[in-house]
C-alpha positions as CSV (number, residue, x, y, z in Angstrom):
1,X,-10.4,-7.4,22.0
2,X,-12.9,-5.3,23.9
3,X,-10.1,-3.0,25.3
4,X,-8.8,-3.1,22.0
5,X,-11.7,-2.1,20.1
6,X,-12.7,1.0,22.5
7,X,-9.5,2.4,22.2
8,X,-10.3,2.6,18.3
9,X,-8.5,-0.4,17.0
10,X,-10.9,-1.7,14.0
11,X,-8.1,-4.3,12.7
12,X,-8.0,-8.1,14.1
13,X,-5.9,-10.5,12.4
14,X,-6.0,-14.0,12.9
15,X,-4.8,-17.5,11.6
16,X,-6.2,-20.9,11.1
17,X,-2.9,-22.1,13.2
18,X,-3.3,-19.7,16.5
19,X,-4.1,-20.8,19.7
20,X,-3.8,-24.3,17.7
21,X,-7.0,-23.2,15.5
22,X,-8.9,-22.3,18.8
23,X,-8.9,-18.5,18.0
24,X,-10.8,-18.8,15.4
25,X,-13.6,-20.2,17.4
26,X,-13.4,-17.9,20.5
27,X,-13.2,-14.7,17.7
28,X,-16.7,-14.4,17.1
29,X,-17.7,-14.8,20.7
30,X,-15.8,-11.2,21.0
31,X,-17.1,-9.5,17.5
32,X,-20.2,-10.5,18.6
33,X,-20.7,-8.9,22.1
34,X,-22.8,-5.7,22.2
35,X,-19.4,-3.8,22.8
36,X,-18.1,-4.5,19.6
37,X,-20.8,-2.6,17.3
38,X,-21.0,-1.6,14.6
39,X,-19.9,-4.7,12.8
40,X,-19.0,-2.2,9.4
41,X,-16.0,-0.8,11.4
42,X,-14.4,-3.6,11.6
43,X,-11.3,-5.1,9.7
44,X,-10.7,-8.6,10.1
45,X,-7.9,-10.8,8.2
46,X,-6.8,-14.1,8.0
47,X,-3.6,-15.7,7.7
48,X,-3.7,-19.3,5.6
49,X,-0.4,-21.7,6.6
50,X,-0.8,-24.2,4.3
51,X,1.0,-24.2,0.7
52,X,-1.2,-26.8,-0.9
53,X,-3.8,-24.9,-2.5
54,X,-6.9,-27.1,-1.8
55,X,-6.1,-27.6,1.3
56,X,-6.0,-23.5,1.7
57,X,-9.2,-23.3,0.4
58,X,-10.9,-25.7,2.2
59,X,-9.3,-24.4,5.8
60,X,-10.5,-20.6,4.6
61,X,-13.9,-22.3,4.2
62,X,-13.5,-24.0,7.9
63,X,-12.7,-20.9,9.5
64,X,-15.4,-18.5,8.1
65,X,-17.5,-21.0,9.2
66,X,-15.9,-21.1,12.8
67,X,-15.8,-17.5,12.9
68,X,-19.4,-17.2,11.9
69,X,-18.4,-14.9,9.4
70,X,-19.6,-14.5,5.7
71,X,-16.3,-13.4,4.6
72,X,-13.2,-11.5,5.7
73,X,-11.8,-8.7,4.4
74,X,-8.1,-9.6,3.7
75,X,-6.7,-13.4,3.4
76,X,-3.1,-13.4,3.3
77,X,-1.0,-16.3,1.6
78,X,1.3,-17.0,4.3
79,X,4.9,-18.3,2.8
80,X,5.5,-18.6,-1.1
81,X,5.3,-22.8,-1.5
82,X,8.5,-23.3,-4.1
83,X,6.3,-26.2,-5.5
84,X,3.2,-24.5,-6.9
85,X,3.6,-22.1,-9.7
86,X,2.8,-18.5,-9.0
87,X,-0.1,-18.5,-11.3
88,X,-2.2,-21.5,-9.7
89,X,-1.4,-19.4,-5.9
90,X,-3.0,-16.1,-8.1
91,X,-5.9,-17.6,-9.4
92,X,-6.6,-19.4,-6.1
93,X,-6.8,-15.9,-4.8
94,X,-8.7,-14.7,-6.7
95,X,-11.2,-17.3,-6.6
96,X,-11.5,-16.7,-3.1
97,X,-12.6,-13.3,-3.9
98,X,-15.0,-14.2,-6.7
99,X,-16.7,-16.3,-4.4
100,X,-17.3,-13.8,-2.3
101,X,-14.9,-15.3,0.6
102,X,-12.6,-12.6,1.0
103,X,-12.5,-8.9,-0.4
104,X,-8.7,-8.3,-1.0
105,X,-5.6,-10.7,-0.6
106,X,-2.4,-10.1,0.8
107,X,1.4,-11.7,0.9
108,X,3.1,-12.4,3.9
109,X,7.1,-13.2,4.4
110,X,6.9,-13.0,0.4
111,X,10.4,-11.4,-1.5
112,X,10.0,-8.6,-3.0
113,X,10.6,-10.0,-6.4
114,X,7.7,-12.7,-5.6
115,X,5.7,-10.3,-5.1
116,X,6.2,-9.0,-8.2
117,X,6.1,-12.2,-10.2
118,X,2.6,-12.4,-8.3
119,X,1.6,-9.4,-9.8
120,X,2.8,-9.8,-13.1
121,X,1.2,-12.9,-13.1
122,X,-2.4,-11.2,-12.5
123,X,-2.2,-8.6,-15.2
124,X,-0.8,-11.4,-17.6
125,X,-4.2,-13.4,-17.1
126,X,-6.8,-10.8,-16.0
127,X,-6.6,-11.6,-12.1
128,X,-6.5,-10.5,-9.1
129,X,-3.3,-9.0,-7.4
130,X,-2.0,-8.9,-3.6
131,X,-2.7,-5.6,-1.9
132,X,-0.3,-5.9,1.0
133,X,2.4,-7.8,2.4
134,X,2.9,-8.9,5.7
135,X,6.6,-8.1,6.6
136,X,8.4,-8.2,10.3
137,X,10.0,-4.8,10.8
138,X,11.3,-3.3,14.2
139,X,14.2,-1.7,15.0
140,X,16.7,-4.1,14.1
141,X,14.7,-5.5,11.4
142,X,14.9,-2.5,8.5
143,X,15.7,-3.7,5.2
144,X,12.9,-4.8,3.8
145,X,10.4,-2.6,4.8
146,X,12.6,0.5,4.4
147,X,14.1,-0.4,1.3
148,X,12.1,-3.1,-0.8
149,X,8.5,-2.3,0.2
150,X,8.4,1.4,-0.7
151,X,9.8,0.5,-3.9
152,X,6.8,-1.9,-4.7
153,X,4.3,0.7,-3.1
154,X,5.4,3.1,-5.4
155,X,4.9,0.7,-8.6
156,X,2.6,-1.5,-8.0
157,X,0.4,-0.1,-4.9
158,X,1.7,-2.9,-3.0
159,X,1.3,-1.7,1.0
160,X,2.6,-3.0,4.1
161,X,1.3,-4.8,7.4
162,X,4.0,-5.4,9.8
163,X,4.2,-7.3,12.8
164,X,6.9,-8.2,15.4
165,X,7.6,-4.6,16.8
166,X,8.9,-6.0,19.5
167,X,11.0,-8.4,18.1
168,X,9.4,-11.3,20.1
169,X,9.7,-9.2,23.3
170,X,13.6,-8.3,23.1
171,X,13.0,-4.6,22.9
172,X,10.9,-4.7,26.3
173,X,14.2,-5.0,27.8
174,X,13.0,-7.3,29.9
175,X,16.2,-9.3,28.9
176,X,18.4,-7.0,29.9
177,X,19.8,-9.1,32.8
178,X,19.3,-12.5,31.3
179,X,16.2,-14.9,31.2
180,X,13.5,-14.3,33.0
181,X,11.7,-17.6,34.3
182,X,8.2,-16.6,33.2
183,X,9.3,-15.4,29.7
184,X,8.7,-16.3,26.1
185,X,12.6,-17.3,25.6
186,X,12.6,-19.5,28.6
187,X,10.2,-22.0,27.0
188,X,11.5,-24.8,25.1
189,X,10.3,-24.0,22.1
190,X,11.6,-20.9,22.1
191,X,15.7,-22.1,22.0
192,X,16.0,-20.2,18.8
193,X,15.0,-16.9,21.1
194,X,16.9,-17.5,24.0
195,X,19.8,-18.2,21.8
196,X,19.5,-15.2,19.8
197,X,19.4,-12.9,23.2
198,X,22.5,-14.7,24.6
199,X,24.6,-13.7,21.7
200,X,27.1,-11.7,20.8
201,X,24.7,-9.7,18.5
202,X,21.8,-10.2,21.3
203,X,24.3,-8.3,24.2
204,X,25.1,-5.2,21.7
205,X,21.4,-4.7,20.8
206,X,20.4,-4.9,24.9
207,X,23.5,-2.1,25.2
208,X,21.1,-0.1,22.0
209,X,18.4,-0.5,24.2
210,X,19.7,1.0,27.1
211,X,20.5,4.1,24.8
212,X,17.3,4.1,23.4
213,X,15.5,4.3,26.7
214,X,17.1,7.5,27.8
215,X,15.2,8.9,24.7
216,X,12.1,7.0,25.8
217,X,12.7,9.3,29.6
218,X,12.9,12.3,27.8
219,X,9.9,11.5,25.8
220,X,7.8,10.9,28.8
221,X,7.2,7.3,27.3
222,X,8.0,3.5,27.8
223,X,10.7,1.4,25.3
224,X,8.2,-0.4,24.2
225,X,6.1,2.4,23.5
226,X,8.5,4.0,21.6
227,X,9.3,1.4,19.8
228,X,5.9,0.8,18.2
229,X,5.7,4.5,17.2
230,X,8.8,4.1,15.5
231,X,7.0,1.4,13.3
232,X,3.9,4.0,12.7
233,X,6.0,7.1,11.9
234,X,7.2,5.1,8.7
235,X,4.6,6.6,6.1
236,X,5.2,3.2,3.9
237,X,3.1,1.4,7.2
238,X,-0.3,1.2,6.8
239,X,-0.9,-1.0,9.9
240,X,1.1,-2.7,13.2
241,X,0.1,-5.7,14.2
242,X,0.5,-6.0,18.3
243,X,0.6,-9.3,19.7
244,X,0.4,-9.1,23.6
245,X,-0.5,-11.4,26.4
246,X,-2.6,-8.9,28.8
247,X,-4.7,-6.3,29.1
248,X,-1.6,-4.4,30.8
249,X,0.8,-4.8,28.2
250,X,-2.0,-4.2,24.9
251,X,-2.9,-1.0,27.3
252,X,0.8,0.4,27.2
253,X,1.2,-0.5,23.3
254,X,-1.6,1.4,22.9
255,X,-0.2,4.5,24.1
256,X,2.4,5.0,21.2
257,X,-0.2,6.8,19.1
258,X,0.1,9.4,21.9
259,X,3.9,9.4,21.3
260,X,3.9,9.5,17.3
261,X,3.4,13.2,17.2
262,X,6.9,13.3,19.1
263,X,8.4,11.6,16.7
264,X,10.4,14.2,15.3
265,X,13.3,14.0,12.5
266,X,15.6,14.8,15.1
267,X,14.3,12.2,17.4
268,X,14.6,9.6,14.7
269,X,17.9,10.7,14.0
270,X,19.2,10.1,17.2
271,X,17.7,6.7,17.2
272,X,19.3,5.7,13.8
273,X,22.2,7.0,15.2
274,X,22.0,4.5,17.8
275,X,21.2,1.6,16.3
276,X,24.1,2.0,13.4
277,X,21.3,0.4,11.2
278,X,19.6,2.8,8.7
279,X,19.8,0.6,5.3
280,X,20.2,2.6,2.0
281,X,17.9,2.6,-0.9
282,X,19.3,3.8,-4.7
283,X,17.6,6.9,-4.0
284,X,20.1,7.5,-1.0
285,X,22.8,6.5,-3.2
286,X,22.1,8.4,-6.3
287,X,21.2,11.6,-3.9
């Protein structure tokens, strides 16, 4: 977090689940520290797990008080639970915010059209709305950030925090010859990954990525560099989560704010021309 919060990154998002509920203890040993002043500057969010309601309320409660914090400045409803009605999830929300617990809530893995119900729902009984959602988006992930998001910005204000710009690591190319020992997608509970990399689909995107990295060489950057300023170049992106293991790798994410300004519409063409991927909106279509 220090080498984080020197290079000028003022958002830290966390969960009651991460670290199996141990981050949100060690957090405010590191906001805390005389490097990490002045608190104003900071944004800090929390993901809730949990669909039942009370049970989301009373683990926001647990971890403000873990974190030593008063409140946080975004809570995000992680997952839409099927069995609660939008309504009792909105004014849960905004209960949370009346109560001085939280200062804006957020969506996360939410459809577009929940979102919206979740909306509607708050200008039907005078509540409070979601601000944001939390989507995955990388470079084989498009659709919904590309294509639904913008469409909700545009009505409803509704911005976007996304996460995964690595897509779990694949576009490191670190599994470009197979599974590394040490890696995320050699652990057992990672099957899903390694099974996803061994594909069919897996081996045509690690042939993308080979194409892509020639464009990373003339660039002067890393893959995974340019992969995160591909996120940021997307005006609809208001943040990028990074998740990263060391100080080495959070150090080289980092350095994709030095290759934004290279992202050119020519350089983005080329990539979309690459990855075969670009997803349509009705604007395309009716253009």
């Amino acid at each position: 977090m220090t080498i984080a919060y020197e290079s000028g990154v003022n958002l830290f998002d966390t969960a009651e689940v991460y670290a199996g509920g141990r981050w949100v203890s060690y957090k405010p040993l590191c906001l805390r520290s005389s490097l990490l002043q002045p608190w104003f500057s900071l944004i800090n969010v929390l993901s809730l797990f949990t669909p039942c309601i009370s049970l989301c309320l009373s683990g926001l409660k647990g971890s403000l008080q873990r974190m030593q914090l008063e409140y946080v400045d975004v809570v995000f409803a992680n997952r839409p639970d099927s069995n609660t009605p939008m309504e009792e999830i909105v004014r849960a929300m905004t209960y949370v915010i009346n109560q001085g617990m939280a200062m804006y809530w957020g969506t996360s893995r939410w459809t577009a059209m929940e979102i919206m119900e979740a909306y509607s729902v708050a200008r039907q009984f005078n509540l409070i709305p979601p601000v944001c959602e939390q989507a995955e988006y990388h470079l084989f992930q498009r659709e919904k950030v590309e294509v639904q998001l913008p469409e909700l910005y545009h009505k409803i204000g509704v911005g976007a925090m996304t996460w995964s710009p690595l897509a779990c690591g694949i576009i490191t190319g670190k599994y470009e010859n197979g599974i590394p020992e040490s890696s995320r997608a050699s652990m057992k509970s990672y099957q899903w990954l390694k099974e996803k990399i061994v594909s069919e689909d897996g081996r045509k995107q690690q042939a993308k990525l080979k194409e892509l990295n020639h464009i990373a060489e003339k660039l002067g950057c890393t893959l995974p560099q340019l992969a995160v300023a591909w996120c940021l170049r997307n005006e609809g992106v208001s943040s990028v989560l990074l998740g990263t293991s060391n100080p080495e790798q959070l150090t080289e994410n980092l350095g994709a704010i030095q290759v934004l300004p290279k992202m050119t519409s020519h350089v983005v063409s080329e990539i979309d021309h690459i990855l075969g991927n670009r997803p349509y909106s009705k604007k395309d279509y009716r253009s």
